[in-house]
C-alpha positions in Angstrom: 89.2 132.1 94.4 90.0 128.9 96.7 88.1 125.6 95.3 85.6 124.9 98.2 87.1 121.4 99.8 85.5 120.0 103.2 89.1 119.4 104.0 90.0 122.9 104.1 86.9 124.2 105.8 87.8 125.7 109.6 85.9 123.7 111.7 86.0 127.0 114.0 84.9 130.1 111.4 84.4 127.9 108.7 86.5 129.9 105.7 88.4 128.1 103.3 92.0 129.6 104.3 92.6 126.0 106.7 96.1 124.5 105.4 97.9 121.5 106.1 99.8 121.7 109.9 102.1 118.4 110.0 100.8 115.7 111.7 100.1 114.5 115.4 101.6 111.4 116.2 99.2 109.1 118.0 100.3 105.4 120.1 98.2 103.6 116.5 97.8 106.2 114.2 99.2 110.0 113.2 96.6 112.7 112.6 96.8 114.8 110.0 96.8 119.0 111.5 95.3 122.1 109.9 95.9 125.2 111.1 93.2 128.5 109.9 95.1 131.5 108.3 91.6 133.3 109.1 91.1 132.8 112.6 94.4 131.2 113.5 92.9 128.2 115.0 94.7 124.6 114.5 92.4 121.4 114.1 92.2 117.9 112.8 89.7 116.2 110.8 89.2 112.6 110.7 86.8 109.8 110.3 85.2 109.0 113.4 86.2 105.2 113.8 90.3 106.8 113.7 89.1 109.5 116.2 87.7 106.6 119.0 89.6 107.5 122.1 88.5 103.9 123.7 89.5 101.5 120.9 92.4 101.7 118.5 92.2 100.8 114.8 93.0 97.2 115.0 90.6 96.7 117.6 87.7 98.1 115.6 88.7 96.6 112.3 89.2 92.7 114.2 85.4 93.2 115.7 84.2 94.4 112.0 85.8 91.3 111.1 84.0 88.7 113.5 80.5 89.9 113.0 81.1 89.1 109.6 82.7 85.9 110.1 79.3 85.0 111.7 80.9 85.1 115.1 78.9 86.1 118.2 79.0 89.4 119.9 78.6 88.3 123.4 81.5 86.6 123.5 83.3 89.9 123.0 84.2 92.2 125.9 83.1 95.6 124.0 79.5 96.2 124.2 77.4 95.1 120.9 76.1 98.8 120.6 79.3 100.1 120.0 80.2 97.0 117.3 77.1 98.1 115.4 77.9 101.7 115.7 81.3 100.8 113.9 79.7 98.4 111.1 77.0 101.0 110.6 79.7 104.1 110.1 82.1 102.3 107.9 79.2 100.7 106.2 80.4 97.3 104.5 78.3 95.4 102.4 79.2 92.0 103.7 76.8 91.9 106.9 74.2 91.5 104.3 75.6 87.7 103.7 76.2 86.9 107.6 73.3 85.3 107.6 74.2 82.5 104.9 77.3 81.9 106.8 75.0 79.8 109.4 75.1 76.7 107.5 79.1 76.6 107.2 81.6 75.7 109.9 84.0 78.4 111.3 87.0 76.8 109.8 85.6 76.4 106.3 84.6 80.0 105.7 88.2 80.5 105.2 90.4 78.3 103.3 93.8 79.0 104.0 96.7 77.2 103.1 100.6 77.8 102.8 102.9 78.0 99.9 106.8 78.3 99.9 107.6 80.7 97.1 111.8 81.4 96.9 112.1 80.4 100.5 110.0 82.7 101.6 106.1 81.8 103.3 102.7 82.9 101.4 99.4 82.6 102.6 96.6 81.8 100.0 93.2 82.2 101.1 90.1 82.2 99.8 86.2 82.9 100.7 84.1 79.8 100.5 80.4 81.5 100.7 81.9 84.0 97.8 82.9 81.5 95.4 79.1 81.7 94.5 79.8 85.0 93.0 82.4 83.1 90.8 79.8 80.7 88.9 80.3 81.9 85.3 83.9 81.0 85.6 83.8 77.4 87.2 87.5 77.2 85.5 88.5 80.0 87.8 86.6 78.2 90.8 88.4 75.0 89.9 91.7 76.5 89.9 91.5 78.3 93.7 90.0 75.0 95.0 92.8 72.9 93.6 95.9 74.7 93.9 97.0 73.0 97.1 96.7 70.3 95.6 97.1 70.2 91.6 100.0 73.3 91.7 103.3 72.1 90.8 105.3 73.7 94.2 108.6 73.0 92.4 108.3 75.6 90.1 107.8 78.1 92.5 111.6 77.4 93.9 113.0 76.8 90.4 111.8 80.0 88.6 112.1 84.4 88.5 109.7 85.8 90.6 107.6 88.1 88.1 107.8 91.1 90.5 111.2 91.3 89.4 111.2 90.0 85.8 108.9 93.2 85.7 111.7 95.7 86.8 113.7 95.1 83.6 114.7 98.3 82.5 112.9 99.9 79.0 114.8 100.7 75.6 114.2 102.4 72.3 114.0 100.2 68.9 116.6 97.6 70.8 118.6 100.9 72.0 120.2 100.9 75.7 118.5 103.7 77.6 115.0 105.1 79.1 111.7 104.8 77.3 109.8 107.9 77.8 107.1 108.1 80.4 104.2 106.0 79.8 105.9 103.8 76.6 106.8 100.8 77.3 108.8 99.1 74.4 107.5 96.2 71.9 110.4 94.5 71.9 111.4 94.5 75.8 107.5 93.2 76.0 107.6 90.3 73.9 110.7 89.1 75.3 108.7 88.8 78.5 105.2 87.7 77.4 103.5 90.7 77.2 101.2 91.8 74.5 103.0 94.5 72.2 101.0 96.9 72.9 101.5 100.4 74.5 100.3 101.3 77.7 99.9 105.4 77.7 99.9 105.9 81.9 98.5 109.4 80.9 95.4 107.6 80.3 95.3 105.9 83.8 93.3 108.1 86.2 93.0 107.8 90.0 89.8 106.7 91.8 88.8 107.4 95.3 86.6 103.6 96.6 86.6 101.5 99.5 89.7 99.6 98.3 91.9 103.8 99.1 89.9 104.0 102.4 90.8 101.0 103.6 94.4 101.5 102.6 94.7 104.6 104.8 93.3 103.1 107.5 95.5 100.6 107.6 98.6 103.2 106.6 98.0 104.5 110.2 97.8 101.1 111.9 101.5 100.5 110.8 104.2 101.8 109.0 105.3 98.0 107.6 104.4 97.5 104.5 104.1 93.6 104.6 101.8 94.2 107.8 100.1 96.7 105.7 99.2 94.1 103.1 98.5 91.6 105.5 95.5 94.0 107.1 94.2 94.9 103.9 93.8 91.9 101.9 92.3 89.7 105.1 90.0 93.1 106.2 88.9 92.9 102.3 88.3 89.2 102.1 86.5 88.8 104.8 84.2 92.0 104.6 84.6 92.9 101.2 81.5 91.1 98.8 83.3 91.4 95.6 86.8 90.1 97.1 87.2 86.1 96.5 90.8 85.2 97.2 94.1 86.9 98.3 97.5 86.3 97.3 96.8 83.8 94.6 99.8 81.5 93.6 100.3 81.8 89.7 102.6 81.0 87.0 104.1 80.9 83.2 105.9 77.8 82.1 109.4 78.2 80.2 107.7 77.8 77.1 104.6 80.4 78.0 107.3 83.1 79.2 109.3 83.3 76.2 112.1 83.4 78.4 113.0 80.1 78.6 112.3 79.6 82.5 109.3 79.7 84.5 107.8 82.8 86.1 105.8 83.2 89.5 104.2 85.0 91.1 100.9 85.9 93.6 98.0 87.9 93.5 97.6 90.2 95.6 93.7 90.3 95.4 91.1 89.0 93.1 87.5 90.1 93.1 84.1 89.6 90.9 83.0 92.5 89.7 80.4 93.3 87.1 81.0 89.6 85.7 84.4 90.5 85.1 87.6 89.3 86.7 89.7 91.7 88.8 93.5 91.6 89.7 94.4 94.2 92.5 97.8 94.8 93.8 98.3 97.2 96.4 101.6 99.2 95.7 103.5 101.6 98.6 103.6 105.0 97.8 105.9 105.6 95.4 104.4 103.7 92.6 106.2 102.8 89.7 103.4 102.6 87.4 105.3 101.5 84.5 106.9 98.1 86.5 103.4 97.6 88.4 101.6 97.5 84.6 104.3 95.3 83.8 103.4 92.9 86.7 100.2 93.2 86.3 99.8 92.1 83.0 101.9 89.2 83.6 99.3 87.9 86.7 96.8 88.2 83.9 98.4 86.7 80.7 99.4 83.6 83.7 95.7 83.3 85.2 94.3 83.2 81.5 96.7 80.1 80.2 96.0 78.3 83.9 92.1 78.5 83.9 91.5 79.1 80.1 89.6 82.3 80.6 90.1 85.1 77.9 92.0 87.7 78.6 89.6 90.5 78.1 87.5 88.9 80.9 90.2 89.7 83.2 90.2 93.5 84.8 93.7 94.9 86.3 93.9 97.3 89.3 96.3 99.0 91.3 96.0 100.8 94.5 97.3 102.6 98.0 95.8 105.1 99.9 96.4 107.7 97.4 93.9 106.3 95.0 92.4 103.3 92.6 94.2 103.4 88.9 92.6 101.1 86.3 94.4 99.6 83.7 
C-alpha cells in the first residue's frame, strides 16, 4: 500500500493515487502540478504566502523584512492586516526582538561593509542586536567587529580561493584515481589542512527546517543562483534569531595551509545555536557533498586559528531546498 503523504492527497476525492504533473510557470514562481489517477482531477498545492494572487514573493518576504527591522507599517502602501497575516503564517521568531530594536539607529542594526576578494565584490554583514547571542565567544564578537578594520585585504588578492582548493580531486594511498564515495583520502587532506580523518557521507542525513523552506522560496523567486544567495542569507539575517553574520571573510596563512600560500574564503552564514558555533553554506542542487565537506572544514579549521575558539565548538552545515545535512 501507498505511504500516506499530504502531498499526494487529492484535494478533490482525497485518495492517495495524486502524482507529480510538471509544473505551472508563474511571472515570480512555478507551481508544482498533481494530477489524481482516481478521479482524474489536476491540482496544485502550495503554501499560502506563494499562492497570494496580489503580492509576489519578493514583495512579501521585503515587508517580513521591515517589520523586523523595526520599521513602521504605515509608511507601507499594503494594509498592516495583511503584513501581520504574512508574519503570523510564516511564523519567524525574530518579531519577538523588534521591540529591542527601539534603542538602535536604522543604519546600525546592520553593519555592512565591502570586501574585494579576487576582483570580485563581497558583502559582509552582520546583526548588531544579535551579537548578544554571541557573549560566550567575545573572540568570535571581536573578530566580526574588526574585520574592516584589522583584516589584512591583501591576502584576499594574493591567495587560492578555498572553494577551489576544495575541488582537488581524491586518490588512493598517493595513487592517481577516484576515492570511493564518501572517503576522502589522508594524504590529499593533510596536504590541504584538513584533519586526517574520514568523513563517511553515508552518515550525513537530510533535515527538513526553516533554513530548506526558505531556500525554496527563494528557488521560485529566481533561477540565479547568486541572487538566490543574496535573498537567503539577508531574509535569514535579518529575521532569523540564531543567524549573526553572512558572508564572513576568512583565511589560512601560508604556514597554517600547509600549502605554502594563503587560502580565503567567506562564510556563507554563521549562527548561535545551542551555545555552539554554526557554519552554513547553501550549495545549488547538485551538491557535491564530498568538495562542500572539504570547504567546510576549511571555513572551520580558518575561524578556529583567527578567533582561538576550539574546533569542536564550531558546528558545520550545508543546505538547499532539498534539505539540511549536518556534518
Amino acid at each position: 500500500m501507498k505511504k500516506e503523504n499530504s502531498k499526494d492527497i487529492c484535494i478533490y476525492c482525497n485518495s492517495y493515487y495524486a502524482v507529480k504533473n510538471g509544473k505551472r510557470m508563474l511571472k515570480f514562481r512555478e507551481h508544482q502540478r498533481y494530477i489524481c489517477r482516481s478521479c482524474n482531477k489536476s491540482f496544485t498545492l502550495q503554501p499560502s504566502l506563494q499562492t497570494n494572487k496580489t503580492y509576489n514573493l519578493k514583495t512579501i518576504l521585503d515587508s517580513i523584512s521591515n517589520y523586523n527591522l523595526g520599521k513602521s507599517l504605515r509608511s507601507s502602501a499594503i494594509p498592516k492586516s495583511t503584513i501581520h497575516n504574512w508574519i503570523k503564517t510564516i511564523n519567524l521568531p525574530m518579531h519577538r526582538l523588534r521591540n529591542n530594536l527601539k534603542n538602535i539607529q536604522q543604519h546600525e542594526i546592520i553593519l555592512k561593509h565591502q570586501f574585494i576578494h579576487h576582483k570580485q565584490p563581497f558583502l559582509f554583514q552582520y546583526h548588531n542586536l544579535k551579537l548578544q547571542f554571541a557573549k560566550k565567544f567575545p573572540e568570535l564578537i571581536d573578530y566580526l567587529t574588526t574585520i574592516n578594520t584589522q583584516l589584512p585585504k591583501d591576502i584576499f588578492n594574493n591567495s587560492k580561493r578555498i572553494s577551489e582548493i576544495s575541488k582537488k580531486p581524491t586518490t588512493l594511498a598517493g595513487q592517481p584515481g577516484v576515492a570511493p564515495s564518501g572517503v576522502v583520502d589522508p594524504i590529499e587532506r593533510s596536504e590541504i589542512g584538513l584533519p586526517n580523518d574520514v568523513v563517511g557521507l553515508e552518515k550525513i542525513s537530510s533535515k527538513q527546517n526553516y533554513a530548506v523552506k526558505l531556500a525554496e522560496i527563494a528557488s521560485q523567486i529566481t533561477t540565479d543562483n547568486k541572487k538566490r544567495h543574496e535573498i537567503i542569507e539577508n531574509f535569514m539575517l535579518i529575521n532569523d534569531t540564531a543567524t549573526i553574520a553572512t558572508e564572513i571573510p576568512i583565511y589560512l596563512k601560508k604556514e597554517e595551509s600547509n600549502l605554502n600560500q594563503n587560502l580565503t574564503g567567506h562564510i556563507d552564514i554563521l549562527q548561535i545555536r545551542y551555545h555552539k558555533i554554526y557554519l552554513l553554506d547553501f550549495k545549488p542542487e547538485p551538491v557535491n557533498k564530498t568538495q562542500t565537506i572539504n570547504q567546510l572544514k576549511l571555513y572551520k579549521k580558518a575561524l578556529s586559528k583567527r578567533t582561538k575558539i576550539p574546533e569542536q565548538k564550531i558546528k558545520l552545515a550545508f543546505f538547499n531546498k532539498e534539505g539540511y545535512y549536518e556534518v
